[in-house]
Backbone as CSV, one residue per row, in Angstrom:
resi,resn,N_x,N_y,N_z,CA_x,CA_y,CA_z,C_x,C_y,C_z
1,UNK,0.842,-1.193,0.000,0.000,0.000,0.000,0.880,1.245,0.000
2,UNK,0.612,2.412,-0.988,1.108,3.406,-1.032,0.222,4.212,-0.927
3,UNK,0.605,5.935,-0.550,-0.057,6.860,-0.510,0.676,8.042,-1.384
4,UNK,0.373,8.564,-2.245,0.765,9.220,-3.427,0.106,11.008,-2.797
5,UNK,0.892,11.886,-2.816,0.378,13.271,-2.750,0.163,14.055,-4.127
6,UNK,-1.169,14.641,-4.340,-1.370,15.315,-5.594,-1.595,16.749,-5.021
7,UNK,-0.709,17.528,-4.979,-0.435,19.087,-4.785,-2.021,19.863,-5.521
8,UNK,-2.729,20.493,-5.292,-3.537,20.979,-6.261,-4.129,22.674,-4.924
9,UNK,-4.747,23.517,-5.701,-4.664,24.968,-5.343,-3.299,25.156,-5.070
10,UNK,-3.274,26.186,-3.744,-2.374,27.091,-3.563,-1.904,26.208,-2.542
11,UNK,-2.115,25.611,-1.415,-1.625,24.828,-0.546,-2.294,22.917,-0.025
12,UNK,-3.539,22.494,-0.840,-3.995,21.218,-0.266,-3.227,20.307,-1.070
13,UNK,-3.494,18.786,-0.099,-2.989,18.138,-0.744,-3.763,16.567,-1.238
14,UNK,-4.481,16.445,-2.146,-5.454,15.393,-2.454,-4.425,14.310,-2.567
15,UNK,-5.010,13.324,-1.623,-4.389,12.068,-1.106,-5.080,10.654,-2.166
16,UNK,-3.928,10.040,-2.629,-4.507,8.942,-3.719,-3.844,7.317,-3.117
17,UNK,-4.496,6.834,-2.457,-4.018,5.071,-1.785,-4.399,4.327,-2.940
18,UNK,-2.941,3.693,-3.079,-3.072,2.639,-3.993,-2.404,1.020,-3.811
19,UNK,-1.963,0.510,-4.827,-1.516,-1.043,-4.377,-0.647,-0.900,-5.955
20,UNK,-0.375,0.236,-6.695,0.032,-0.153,-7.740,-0.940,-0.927,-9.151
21,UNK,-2.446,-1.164,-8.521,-3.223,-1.028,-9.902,-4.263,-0.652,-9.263
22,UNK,-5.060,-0.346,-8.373,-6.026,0.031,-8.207,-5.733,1.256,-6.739
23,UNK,-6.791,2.298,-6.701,-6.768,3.217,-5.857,-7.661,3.825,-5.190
24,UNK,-8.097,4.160,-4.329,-9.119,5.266,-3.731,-8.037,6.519,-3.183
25,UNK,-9.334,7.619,-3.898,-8.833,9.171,-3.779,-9.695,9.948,-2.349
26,UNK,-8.628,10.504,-1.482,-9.327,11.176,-0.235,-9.499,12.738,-0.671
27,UNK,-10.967,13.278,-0.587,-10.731,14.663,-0.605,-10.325,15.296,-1.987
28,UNK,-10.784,15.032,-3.403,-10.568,15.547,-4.809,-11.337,16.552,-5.328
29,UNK,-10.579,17.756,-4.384,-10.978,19.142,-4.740,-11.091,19.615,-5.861
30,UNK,-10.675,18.962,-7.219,-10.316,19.176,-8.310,-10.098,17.894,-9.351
31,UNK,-10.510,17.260,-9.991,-10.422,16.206,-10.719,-9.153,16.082,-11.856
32,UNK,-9.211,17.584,-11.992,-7.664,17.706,-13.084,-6.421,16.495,-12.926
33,UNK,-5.951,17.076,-11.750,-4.512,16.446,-11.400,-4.701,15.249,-10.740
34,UNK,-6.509,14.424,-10.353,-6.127,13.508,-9.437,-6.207,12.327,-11.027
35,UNK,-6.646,12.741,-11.886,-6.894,12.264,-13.289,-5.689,11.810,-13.720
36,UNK,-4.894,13.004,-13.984,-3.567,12.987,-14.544,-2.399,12.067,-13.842
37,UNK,-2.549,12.258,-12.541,-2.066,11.337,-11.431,-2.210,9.526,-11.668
38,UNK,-3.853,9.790,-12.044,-3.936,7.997,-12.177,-3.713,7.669,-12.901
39,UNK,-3.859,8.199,-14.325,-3.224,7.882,-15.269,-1.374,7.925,-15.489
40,UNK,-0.620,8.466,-14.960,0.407,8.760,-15.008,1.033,7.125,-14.379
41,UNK,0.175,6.910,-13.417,0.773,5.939,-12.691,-0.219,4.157,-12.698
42,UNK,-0.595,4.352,-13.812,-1.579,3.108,-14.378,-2.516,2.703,-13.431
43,UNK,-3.297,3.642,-12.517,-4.496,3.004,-11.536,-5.521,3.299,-11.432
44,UNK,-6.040,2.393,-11.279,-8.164,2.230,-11.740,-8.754,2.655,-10.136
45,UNK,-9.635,3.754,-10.770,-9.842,4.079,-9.628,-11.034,3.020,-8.681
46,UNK,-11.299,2.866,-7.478,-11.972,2.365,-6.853,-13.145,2.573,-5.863
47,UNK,-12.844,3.834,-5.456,-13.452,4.725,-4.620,-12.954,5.776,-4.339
48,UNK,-14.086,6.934,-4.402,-13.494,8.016,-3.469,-14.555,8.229,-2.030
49,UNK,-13.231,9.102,-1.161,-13.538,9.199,0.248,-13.170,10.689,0.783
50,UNK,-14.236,10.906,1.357,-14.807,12.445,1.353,-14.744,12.376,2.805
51,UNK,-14.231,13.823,3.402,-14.349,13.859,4.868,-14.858,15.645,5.016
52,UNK,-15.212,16.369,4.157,-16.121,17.714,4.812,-16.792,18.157,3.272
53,UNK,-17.786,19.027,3.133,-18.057,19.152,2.246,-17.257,20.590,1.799
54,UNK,-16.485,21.363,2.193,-15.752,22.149,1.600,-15.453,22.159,0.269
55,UNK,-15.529,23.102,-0.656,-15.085,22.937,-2.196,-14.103,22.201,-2.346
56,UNK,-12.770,23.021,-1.703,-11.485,22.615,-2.002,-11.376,21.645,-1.646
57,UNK,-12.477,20.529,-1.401,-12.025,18.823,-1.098,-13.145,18.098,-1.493
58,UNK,-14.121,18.741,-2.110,-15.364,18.085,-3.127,-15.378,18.112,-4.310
59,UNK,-14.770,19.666,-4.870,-15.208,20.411,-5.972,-15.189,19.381,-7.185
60,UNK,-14.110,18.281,-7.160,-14.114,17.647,-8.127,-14.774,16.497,-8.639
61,UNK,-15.356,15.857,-7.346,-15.716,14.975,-7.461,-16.865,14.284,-8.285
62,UNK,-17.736,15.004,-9.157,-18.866,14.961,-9.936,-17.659,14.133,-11.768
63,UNK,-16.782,15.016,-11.256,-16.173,15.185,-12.991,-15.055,14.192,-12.633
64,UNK,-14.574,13.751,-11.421,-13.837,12.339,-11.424,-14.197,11.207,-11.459
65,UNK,-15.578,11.033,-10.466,-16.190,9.916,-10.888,-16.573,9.323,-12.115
66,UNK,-16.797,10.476,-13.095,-17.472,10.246,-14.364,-16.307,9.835,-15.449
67,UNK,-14.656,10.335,-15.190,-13.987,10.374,-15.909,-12.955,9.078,-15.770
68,UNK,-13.082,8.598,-14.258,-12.682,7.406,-13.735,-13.060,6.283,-13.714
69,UNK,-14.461,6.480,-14.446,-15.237,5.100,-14.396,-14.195,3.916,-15.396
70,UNK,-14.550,2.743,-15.066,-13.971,1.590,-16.114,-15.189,0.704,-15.780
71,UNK,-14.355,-0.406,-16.968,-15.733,-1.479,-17.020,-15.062,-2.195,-15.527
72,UNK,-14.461,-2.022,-14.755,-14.312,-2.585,-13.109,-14.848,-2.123,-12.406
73,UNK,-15.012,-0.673,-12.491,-15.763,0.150,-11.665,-16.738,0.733,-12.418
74,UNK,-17.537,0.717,-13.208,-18.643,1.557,-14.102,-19.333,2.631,-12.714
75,UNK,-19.383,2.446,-11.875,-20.676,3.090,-10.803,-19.473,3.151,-9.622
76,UNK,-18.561,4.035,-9.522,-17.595,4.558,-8.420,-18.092,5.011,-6.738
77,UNK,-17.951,4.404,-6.006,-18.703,4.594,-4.683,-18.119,6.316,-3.931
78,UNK,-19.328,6.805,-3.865,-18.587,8.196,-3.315,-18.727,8.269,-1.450
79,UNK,-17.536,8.131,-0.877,-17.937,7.946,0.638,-18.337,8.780,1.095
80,UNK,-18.515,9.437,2.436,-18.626,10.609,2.795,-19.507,11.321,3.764
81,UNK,-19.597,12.283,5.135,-20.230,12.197,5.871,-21.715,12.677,5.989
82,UNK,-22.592,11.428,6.484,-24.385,11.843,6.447,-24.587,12.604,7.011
83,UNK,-23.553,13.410,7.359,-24.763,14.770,8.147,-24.396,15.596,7.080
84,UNK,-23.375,15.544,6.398,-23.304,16.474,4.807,-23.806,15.967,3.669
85,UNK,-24.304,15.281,3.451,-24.600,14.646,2.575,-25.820,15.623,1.145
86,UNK,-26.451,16.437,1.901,-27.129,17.937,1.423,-26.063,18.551,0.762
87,UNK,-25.006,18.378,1.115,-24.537,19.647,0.732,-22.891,19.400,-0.452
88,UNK,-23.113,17.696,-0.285,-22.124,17.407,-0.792,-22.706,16.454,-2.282
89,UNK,-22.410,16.999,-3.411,-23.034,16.880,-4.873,-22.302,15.878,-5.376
90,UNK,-22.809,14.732,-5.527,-22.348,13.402,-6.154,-21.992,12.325,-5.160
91,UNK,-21.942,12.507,-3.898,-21.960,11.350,-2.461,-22.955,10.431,-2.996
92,UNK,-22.699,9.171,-2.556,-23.128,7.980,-2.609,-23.588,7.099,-1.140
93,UNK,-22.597,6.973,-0.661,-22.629,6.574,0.610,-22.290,7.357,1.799
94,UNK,-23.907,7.313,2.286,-23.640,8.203,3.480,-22.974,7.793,5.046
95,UNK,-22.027,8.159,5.811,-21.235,7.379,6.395,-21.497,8.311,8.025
96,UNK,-21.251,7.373,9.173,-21.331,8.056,10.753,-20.212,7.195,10.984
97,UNK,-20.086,7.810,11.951,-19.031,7.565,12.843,-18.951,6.161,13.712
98,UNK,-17.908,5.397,13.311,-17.745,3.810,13.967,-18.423,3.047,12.315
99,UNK,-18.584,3.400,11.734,-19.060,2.509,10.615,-17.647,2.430,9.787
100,UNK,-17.982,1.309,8.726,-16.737,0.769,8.598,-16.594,0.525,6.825
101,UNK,-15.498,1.399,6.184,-15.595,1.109,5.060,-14.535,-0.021,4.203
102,UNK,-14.772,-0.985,3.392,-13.675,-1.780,3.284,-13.880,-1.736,1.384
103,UNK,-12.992,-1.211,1.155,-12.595,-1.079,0.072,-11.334,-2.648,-0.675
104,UNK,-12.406,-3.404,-0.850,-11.904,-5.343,-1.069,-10.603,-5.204,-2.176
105,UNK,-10.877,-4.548,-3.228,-9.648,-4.699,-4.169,-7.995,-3.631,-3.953
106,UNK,-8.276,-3.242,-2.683,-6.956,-2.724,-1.966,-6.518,-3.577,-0.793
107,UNK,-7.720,-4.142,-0.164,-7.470,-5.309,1.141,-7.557,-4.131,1.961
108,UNK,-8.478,-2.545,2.152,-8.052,-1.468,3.012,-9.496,-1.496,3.450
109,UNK,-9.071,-1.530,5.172,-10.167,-1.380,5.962,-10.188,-0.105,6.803
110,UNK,-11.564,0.625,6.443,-11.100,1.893,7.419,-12.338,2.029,8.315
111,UNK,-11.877,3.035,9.570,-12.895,2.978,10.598,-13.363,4.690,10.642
112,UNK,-14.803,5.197,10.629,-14.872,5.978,10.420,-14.894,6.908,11.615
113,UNK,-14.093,7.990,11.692,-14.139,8.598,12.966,-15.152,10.262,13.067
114,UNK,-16.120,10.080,13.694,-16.747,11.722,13.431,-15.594,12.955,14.911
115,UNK,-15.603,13.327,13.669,-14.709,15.031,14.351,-15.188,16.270,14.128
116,UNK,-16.203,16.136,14.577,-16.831,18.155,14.531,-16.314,19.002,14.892
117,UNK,-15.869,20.191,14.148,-15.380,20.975,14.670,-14.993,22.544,13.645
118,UNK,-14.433,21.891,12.613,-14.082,22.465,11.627,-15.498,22.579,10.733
119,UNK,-16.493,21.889,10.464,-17.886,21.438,10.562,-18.530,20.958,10.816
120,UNK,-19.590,20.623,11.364,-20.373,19.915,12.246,-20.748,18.576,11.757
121,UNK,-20.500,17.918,10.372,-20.531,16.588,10.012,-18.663,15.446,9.808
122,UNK,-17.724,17.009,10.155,-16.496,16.420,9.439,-16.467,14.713,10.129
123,UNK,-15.547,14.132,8.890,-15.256,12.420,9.283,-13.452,12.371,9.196
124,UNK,-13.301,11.620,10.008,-11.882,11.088,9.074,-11.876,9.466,9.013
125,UNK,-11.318,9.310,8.573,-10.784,7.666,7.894,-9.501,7.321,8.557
126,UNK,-9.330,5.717,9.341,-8.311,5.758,10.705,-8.206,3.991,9.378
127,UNK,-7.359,4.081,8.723,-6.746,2.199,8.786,-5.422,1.778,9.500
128,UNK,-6.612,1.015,10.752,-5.683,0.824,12.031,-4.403,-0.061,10.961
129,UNK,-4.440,-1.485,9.940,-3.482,-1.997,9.575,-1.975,-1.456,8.734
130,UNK,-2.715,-0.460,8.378,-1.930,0.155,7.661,-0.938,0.895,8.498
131,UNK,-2.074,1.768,9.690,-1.350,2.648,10.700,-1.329,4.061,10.079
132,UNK,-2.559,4.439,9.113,-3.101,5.824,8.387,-4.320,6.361,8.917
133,UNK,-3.999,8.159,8.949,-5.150,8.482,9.413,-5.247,9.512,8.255
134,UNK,-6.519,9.621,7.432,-6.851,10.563,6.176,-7.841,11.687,7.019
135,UNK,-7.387,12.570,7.525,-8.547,13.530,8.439,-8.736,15.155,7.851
136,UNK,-8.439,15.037,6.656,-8.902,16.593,6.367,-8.451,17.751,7.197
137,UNK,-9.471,18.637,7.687,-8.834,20.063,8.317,-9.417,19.782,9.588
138,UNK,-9.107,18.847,10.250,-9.625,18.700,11.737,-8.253,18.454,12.289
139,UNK,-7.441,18.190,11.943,-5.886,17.937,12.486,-4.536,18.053,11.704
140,UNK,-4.024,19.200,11.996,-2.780,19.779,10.807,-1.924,19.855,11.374
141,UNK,-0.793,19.605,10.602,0.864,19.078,11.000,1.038,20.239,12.150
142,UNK,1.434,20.363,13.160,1.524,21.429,14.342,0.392,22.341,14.303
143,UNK,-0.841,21.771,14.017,-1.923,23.066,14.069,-3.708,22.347,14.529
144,UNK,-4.470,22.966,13.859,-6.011,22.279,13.934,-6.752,23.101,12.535
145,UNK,-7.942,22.874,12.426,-8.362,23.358,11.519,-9.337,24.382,12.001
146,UNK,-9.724,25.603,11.216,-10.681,26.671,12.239,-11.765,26.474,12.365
147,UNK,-12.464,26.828,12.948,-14.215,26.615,13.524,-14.954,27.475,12.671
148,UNK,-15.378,26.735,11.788,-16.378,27.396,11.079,-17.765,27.348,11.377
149,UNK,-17.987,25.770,11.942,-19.252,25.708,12.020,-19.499,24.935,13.497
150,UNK,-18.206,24.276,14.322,-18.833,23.996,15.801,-17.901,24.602,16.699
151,UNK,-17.973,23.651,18.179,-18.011,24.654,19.204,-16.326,24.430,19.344
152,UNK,-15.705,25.180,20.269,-14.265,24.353,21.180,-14.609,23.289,21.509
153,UNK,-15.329,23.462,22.146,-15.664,21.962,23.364,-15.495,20.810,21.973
154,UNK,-16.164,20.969,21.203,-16.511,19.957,19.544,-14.998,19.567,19.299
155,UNK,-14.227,20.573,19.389,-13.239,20.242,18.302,-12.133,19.969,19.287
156,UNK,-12.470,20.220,20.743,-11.538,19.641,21.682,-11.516,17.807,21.851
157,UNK,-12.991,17.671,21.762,-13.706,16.148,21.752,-13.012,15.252,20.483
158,UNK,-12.648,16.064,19.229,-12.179,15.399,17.922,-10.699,15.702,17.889
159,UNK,-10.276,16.310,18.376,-8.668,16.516,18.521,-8.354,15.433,19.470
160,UNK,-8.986,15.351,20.624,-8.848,14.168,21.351,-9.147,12.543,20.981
161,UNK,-9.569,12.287,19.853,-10.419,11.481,19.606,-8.858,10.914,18.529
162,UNK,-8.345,11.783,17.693,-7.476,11.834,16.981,-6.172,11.030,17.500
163,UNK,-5.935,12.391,18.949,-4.965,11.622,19.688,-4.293,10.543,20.206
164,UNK,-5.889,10.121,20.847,-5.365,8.553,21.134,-5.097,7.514,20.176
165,UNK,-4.978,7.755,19.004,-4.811,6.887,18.321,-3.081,6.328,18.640
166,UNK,-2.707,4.982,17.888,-1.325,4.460,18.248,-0.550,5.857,17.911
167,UNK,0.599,6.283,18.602,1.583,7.007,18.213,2.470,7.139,17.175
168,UNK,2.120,5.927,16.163,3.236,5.650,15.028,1.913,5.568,13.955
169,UNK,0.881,6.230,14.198,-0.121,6.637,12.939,0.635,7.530,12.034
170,UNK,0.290,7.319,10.738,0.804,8.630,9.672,-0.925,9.451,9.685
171,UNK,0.019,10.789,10.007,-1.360,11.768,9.410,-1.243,12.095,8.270
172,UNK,-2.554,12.028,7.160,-2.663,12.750,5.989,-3.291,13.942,6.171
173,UNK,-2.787,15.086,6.450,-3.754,16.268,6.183,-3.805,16.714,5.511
174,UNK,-4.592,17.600,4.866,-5.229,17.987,3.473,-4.153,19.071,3.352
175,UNK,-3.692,20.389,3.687,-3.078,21.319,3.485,-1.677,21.328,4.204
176,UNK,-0.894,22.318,3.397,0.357,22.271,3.598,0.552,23.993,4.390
177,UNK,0.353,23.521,5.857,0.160,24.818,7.054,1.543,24.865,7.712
178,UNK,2.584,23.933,7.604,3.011,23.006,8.715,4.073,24.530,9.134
179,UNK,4.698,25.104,8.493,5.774,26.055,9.235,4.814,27.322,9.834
180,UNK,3.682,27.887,8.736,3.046,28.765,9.557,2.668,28.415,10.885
181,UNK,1.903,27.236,11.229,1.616,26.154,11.882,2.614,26.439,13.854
182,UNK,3.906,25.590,13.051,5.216,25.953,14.046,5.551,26.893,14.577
183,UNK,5.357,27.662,13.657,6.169,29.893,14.268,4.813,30.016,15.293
184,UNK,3.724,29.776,14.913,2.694,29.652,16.416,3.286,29.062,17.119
185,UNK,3.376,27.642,17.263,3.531,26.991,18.323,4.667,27.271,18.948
186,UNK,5.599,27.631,18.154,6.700,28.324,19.150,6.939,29.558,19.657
187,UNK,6.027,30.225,19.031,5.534,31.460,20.291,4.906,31.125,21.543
188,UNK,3.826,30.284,21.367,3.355,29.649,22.507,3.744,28.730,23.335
189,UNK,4.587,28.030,23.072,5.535,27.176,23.604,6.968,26.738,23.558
190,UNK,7.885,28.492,23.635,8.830,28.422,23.041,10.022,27.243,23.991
191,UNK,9.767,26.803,25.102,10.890,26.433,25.894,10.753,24.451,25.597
192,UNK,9.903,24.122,24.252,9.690,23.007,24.006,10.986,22.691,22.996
193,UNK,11.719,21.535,23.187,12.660,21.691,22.178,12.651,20.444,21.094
194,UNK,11.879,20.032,21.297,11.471,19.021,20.021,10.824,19.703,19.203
195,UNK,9.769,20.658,19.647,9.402,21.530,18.568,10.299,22.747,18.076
196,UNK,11.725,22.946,18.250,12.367,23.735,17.727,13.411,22.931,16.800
197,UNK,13.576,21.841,17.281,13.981,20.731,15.819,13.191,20.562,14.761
198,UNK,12.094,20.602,14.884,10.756,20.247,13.950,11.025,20.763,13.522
199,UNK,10.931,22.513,13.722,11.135,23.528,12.403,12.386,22.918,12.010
200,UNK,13.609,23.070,12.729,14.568,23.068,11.595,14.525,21.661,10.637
201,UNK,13.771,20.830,11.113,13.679,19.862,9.903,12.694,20.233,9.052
202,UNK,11.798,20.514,9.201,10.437,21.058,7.947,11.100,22.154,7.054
203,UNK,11.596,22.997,7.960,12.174,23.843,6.826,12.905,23.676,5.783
204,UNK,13.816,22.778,6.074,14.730,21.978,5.513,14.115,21.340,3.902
205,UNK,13.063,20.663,4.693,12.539,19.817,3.323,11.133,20.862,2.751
206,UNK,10.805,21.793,3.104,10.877,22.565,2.418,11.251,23.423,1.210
207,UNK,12.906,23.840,2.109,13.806,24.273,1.014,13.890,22.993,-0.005
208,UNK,13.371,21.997,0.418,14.175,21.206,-0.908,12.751,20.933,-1.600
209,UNK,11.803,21.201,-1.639,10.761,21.352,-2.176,9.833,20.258,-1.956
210,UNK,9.853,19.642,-0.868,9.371,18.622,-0.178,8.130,18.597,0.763
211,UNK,7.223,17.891,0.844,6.052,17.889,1.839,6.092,17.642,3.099
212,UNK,5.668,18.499,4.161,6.166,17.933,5.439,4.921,17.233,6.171
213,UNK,3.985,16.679,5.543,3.540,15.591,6.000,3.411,14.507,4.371
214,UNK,3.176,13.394,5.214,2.270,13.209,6.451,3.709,13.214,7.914
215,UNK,2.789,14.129,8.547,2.922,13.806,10.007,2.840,12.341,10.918
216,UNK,2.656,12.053,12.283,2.613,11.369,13.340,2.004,11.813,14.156
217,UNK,1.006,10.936,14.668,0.225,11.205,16.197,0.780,11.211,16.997
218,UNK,2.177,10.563,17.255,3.213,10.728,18.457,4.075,11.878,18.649
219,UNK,4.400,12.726,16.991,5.185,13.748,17.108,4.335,15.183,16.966
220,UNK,3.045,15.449,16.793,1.812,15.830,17.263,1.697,16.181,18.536
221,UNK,1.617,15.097,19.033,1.356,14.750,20.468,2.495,15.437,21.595
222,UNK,3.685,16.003,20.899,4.651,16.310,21.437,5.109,17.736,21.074
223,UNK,4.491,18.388,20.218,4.461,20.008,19.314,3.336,20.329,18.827
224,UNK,2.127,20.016,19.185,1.087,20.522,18.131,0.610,21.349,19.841
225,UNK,0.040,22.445,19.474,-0.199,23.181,20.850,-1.556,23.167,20.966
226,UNK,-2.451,22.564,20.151,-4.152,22.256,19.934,-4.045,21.079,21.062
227,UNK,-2.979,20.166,21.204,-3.076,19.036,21.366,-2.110,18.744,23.234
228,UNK,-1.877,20.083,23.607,-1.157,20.774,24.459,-1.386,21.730,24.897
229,UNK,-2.915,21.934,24.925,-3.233,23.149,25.474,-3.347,23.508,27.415
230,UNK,-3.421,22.126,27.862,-3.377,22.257,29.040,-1.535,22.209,29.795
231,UNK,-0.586,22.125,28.579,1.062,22.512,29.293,0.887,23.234,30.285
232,UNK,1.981,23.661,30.916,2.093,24.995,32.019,2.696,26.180,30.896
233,UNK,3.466,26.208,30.011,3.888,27.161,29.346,3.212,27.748,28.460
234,UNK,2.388,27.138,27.816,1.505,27.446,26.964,0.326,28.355,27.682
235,UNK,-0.360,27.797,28.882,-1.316,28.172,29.769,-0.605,29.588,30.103
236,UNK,0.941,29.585,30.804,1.382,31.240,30.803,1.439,31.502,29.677
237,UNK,1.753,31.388,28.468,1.779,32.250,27.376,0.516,32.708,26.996
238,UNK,-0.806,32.258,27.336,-1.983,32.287,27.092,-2.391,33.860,28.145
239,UNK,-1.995,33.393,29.357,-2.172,34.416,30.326,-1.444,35.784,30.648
240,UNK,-0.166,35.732,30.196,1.182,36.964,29.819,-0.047,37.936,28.656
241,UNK,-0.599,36.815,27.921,-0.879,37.554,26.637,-2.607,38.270,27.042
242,UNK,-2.696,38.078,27.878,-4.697,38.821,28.732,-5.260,37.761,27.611
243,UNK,-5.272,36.360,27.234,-6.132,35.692,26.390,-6.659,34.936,27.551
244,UNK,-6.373,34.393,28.544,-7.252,33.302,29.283,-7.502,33.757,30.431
245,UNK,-8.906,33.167,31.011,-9.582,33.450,32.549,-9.679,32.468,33.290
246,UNK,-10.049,31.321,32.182,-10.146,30.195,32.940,-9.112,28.917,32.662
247,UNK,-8.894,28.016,33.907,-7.427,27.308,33.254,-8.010,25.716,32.906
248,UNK,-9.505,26.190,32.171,-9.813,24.672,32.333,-8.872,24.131,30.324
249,UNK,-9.330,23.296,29.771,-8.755,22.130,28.630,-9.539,23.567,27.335
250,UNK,-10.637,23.520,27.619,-11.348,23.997,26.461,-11.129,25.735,26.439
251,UNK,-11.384,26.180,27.289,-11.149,27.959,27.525,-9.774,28.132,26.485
252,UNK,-8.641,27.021,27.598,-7.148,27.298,27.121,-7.372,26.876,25.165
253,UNK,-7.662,26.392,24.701,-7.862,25.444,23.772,-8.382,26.805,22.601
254,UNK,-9.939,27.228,22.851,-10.510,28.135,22.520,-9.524,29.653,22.442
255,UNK,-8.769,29.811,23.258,-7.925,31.397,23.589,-7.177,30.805,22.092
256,UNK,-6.651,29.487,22.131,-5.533,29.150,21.339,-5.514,29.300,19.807
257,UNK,-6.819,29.216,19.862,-7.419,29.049,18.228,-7.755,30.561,18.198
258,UNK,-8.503,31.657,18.744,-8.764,32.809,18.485,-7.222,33.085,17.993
259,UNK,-6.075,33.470,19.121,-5.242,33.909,18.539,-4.575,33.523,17.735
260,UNK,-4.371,32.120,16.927,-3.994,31.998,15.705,-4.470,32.113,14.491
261,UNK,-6.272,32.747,15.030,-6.726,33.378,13.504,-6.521,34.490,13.223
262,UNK,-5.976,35.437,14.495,-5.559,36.664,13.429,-3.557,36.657,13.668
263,UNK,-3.251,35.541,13.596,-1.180,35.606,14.011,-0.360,35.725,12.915
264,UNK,0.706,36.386,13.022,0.859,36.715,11.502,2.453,36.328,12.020
C-alpha cells in the first residue's frame, strides 16, 4: 500500500491510496490532477472518500467519478459524511461515525471517525493496519483546523479522539500549514525543544521542495499546541498575553485558536 500526494490549489494536498493497480482518492478538490495522477501511474480508480463538504475537497468529485469510471468500476462509490450529505453533490454513501468502510480490491479497511469541529458533520478515515489516518482540516501538521461551524468543546472532543490513536499513525492532512503552523507553536511554547527541531527539519525539506507531512500522532502529540493546550507554558503564554480566565482544557484550547486566527 502506497499513498501518493497530488499538490492541487495554492496549498492542499489530495491524497490517492493505492496497491500499484487500483486506488481510492481522499478529498478531490479538483479532478484535473487527481486524473492525470492515475493515469500517469496506471491506476483504476476504486473509490473516493470524502471527509467535509468544503469545495477545495469536493469540488471535483462529480467530474472524477465520471472520468474514472472503467468497465471494473462503471458506478464509483462516493464515501462521505451523512450529516453532509445535502450539501455534498455526487456522495453515494452516506457514512457516521464507527461505521466501517472496506474497500476489497486494496485489502483497506477503514474505521470511520466523526470530528466536529471544523464542521459539524467532518469524518476522518483511521486504517488501524496500515497505521493511516486521512482527516482533512480537523488535524494539521503542528496546528487544527478553524471553527467554522462547531463549538471548542466539539473540536476539543475530535482533537482528542485523533490523539489517542497508536503514536506511530501517519497523518494525511489535506493542506500544507506546517511552518506557519510551528512559528505559532513556538511562540506559545517556546521552551519546548522538540518543537524547535521540527522547524529546523520542515524547513529543511521545504527548502528542498518537499512535503512535510504526512505527520505522526506521536510527534503531534509532542508540538502541536491544539493538542497541548493544558502545558504549564503554553497556559502562561496564554495568560502573559490577557487571552485566558479560565485554566480549564477547552477555555485554554478556545484562547488558542482565536489567537492563531488573526497571528501573523
Amino acid at each position: 500500500m502506497d499513498v501518493l500526494a497530488v499538490p492541487a490549489f495554492d496549498d492542499n494536498y489530495l491524497w490517492i491510496i493505492h496497491d500499484g493497480r487500483y486506488a481510492a482518492v481522499v478529498d478531490p478538490g479538483d479532478a484535473v490532477p487527481v486524473l492525470a495522477a492515475l493515469q500517469a501511474e496506471g491506476l483504476t480508480l476504486a473509490a473516493i472518500l470524502l471527509t467535509h463538504h468544503h469545495a477545495d475537497h469536493v469540488g471535483g468529485v462529480v467530474e472524477l467519478a465520471r472520468q474514472a469510471a472503467s468497465d471494473t468500476f462503471p458506478i464509483i462509490p462516493v464515501y462521505g459524511p451523512a450529516r453532509e450529505q445535502s450539501r455534498i453533490k455526487g456522495m453515494t454513501v452516506p457514512l457516521h461515525g464507527n461505521d466501517q468502510v472496506d474497500i476489497a480490491v486494496l485489502g483497506l479497511r477503514l474505521e470511520v471517525i466523526e470530528v466536529p469541529g471544523h464542521t459539524l458533520g467532518h469524518i476522518a478515515y483511521h486504517a488501524p493496519e496500515q497505521a493511516m489516518l486521512f482527516c482533512g482540516d480537523t488535524l494539521f501538521a503542528g496546528g487544527c483546523g478553524r471553527l467554522f461551524e462547531g463549538t471548542p468543546q466539539q473540536m476539543v472532543d475530535s482533537l482528542r479522539r485523533l490523539a489517542s490513536l497508536p503514536g506511530q499513525t501517519a497523518v494525511y492532512c489535506a493542506h500544507e500549514y506546517t511552518l506557519s503552523n510551528l512559528k505559532f507553536a513556538a511562540e506559545v511554547e517556546p521552551g519546548n525543544a522538540e518543537l524547535h527541531a521540527r522547524i529546523t527539519r520542515e524547513r529543511a525539506r521545504r527548502e528542498r521542495g518537499e512535503p512535510t507531512v504526512p505527520t505522526s500522532i506521536a510527534l503531534e502529540r509532542q508540538t502541536n499546541p491544539f493538542l497541548r493546550a493544558t502545558e504549564k507554558e503554553i497556559l502562561d503564554s496564554l495568560q502573559k498575553a490577557g487571552r485566558l480566565k479560565e485554566l480549564d482544557e477547552v477555555s485554554s484550547f478556545a484562547a488558542l485558536r482565536e489567537w492563531k486566527n488573526s497571528y501573523k
